[in-house]
C-alpha positions as CSV (number, residue, x, y, z in Angstrom):
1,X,148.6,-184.8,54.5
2,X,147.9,-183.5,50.7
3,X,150.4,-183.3,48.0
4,X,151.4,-179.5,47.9
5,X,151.5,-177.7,44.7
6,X,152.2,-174.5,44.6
7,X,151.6,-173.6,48.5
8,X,148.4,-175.4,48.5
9,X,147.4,-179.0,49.4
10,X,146.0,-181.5,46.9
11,X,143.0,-183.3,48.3
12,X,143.2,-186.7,47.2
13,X,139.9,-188.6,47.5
14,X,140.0,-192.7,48.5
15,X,139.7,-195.1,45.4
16,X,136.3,-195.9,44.3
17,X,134.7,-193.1,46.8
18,X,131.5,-191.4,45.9
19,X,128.8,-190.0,47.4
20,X,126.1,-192.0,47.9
21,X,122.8,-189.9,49.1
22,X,123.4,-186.2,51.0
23,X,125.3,-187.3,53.8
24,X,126.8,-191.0,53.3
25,X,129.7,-191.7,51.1
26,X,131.5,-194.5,50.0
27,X,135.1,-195.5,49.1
28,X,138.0,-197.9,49.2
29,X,140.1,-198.1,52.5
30,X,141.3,-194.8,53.6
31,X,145.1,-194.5,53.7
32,X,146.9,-191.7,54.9
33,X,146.9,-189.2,51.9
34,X,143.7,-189.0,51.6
35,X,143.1,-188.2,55.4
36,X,143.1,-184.6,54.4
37,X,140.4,-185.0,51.5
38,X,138.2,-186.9,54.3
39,X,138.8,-183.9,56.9
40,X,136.4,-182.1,54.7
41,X,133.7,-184.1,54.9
42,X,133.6,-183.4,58.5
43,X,132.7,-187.0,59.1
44,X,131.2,-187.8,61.7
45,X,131.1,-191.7,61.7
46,X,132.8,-194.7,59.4
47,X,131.1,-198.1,59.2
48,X,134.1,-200.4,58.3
49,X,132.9,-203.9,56.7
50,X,136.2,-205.6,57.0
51,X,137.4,-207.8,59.5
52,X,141.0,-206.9,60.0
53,X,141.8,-204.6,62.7
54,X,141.8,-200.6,61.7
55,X,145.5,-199.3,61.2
56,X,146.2,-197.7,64.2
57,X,147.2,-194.2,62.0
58,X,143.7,-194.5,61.1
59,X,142.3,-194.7,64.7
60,X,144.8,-192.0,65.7
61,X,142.4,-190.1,62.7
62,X,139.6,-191.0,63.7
63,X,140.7,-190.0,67.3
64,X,141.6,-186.8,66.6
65,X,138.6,-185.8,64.4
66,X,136.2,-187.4,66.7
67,X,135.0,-190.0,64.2
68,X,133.0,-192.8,65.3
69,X,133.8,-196.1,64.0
70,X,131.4,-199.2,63.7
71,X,133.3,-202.1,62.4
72,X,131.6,-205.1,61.2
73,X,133.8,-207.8,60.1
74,X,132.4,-209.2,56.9
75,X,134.6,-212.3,55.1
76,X,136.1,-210.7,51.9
77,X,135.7,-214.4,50.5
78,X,134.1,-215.2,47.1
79,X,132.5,-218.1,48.2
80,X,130.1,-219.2,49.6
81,X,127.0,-217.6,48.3
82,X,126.2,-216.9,52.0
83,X,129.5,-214.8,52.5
84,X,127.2,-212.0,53.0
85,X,125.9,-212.3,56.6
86,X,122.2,-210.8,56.2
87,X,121.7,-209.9,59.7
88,X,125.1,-208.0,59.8
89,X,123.6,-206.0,56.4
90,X,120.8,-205.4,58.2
91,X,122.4,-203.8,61.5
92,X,124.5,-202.0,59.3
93,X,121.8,-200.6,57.5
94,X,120.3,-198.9,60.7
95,X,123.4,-197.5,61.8
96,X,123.6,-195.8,58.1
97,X,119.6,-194.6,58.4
98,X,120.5,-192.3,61.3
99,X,121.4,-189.0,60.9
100,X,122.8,-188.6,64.2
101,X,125.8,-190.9,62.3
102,X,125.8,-189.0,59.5
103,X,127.9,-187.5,57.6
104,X,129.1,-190.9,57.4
105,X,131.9,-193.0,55.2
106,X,131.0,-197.0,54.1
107,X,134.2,-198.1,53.0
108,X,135.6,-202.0,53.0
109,X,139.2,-202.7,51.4
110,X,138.6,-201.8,47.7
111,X,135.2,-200.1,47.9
112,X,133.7,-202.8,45.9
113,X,131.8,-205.8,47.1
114,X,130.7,-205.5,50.9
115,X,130.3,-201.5,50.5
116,X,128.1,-202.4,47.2
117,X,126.0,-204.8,49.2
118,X,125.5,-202.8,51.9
119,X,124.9,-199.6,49.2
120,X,122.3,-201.8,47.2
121,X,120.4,-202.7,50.4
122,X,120.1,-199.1,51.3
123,X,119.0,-198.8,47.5
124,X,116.5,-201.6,47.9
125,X,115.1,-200.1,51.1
126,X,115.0,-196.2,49.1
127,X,112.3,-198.4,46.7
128,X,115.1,-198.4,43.8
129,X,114.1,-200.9,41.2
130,X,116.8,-204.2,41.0
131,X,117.9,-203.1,37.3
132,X,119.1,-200.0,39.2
133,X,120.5,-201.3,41.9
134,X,122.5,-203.9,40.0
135,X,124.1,-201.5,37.7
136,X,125.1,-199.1,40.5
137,X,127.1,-202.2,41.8
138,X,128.5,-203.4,39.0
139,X,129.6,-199.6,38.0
140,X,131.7,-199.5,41.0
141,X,132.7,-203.6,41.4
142,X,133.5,-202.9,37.1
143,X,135.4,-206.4,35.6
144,X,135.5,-208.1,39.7
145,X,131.2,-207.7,39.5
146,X,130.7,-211.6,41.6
147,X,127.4,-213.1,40.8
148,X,127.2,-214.1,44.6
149,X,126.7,-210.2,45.5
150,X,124.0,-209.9,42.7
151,X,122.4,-212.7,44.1
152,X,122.5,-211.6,47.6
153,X,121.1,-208.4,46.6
154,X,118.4,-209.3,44.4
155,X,117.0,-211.7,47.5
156,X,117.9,-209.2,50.0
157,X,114.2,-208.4,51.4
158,X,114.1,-204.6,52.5
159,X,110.7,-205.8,54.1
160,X,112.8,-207.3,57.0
161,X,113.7,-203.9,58.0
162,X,109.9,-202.9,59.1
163,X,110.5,-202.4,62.3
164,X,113.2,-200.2,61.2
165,X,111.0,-198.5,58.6
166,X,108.1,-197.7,61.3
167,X,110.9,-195.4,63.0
168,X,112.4,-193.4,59.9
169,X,111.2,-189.9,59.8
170,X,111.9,-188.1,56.7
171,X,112.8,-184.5,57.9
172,X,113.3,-181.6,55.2
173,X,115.1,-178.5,55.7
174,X,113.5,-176.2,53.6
175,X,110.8,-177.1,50.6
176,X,113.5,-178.5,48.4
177,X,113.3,-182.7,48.3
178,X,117.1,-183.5,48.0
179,X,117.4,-181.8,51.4
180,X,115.6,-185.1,52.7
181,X,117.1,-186.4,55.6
182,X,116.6,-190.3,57.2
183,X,116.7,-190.8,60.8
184,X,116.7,-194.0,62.9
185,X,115.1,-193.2,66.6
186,X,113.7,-196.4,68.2
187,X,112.6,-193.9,71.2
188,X,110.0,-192.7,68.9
189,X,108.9,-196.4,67.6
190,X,108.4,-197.2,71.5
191,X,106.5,-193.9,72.5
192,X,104.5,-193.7,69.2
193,X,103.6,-197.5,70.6
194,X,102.8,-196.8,74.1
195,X,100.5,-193.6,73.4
196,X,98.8,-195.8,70.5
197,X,97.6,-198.7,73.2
């Protein structure tokens, strides 16, 4: 629950959280006074990057909100460079391209290194130059930036994700652009295949 001043509840917002693109956010781990902020969000899905097992106040959230969660267990470690598994980035990423997930929260433990490598994929794959995407990291990593994660995402090859990329339709509601929408359907990659043979 909120802070209450004056009758009213203080929403308190996670460390480091942000939104990222209409729909996804990002943020440090969750704790219990900020459950209120995240309530309205109406959240519909959390993609967790850390390996420890979720609080179980958290789940009991989560629970009770309907909130699906999608846990992949990235090592917080510094070293080595390869501390960033590429194919778990990569199935992470097509969980966080479909709408049907979204809205959605990325969060690790301080919002920092795994959520910024999984943020600057996404940027990578949205066609954002590296300078960009390095300097949206850094913003949120600030003094604890690690040259691993730069490295990881300067070599990170959005190109893998073609497969992925065949099935994203951009849908708009209305004319205006920053009501785009990204949606992951495989179903339609399969029929748009079988009906092209």
């Amino acid at each position: 629950m909120g802070v209450m001043i004056e009758g009213e509840d203080l929403l308190l917002p996670p460390t480091n959280f942000s939104m990222v693109e209409r729909g996804i956010y990002r943020s440090s781990f969750p704790k219990r006074d900020s459950f209120a902020f995240l309530e309205t969000l109406n959240l519909r899905s959390i993609i967790y990057l850390c390996p420890e097992a979720y609080p179980e106040e958290n789940v009991e959230f989560l629970k009770a909100h309907e909130i699906q969660l999608f846990q992949f267990g990235i090592d917080g470690k510094k070293e080595p460079f390869d501390s960033v598994p590429k194919d778990t980035i990569t199935v992470a990423l097509k969980i966080l391209l479909d709408v049907r997930n979204h809205p959605v929260l990325i969060h690790c433990k301080r919002g920092k290194h795994r959520t910024g490598c999984l943020v600057g994929c996404l940027r990578k794959l949205m066609n954002w130059c590296l300078p960009s995407v390095l300097e949206e990291y850094q913003r949120f990593a600030g003094a604890k930036a690690r040259d691993t994660d730069m490295k990881f995402l300067e070599m990170f090859d959005a190109s893998s994700l073609r497969q992925c990329l065949y099935s994203i339709i951009y849908r708009y509601q209305g004319s205006a652009i920053h009501n785009r929408r990204l949606i992951y359907t495989e179903e339609n990659l399969h029929q748009k295949r079988i009906t092209s043979n």
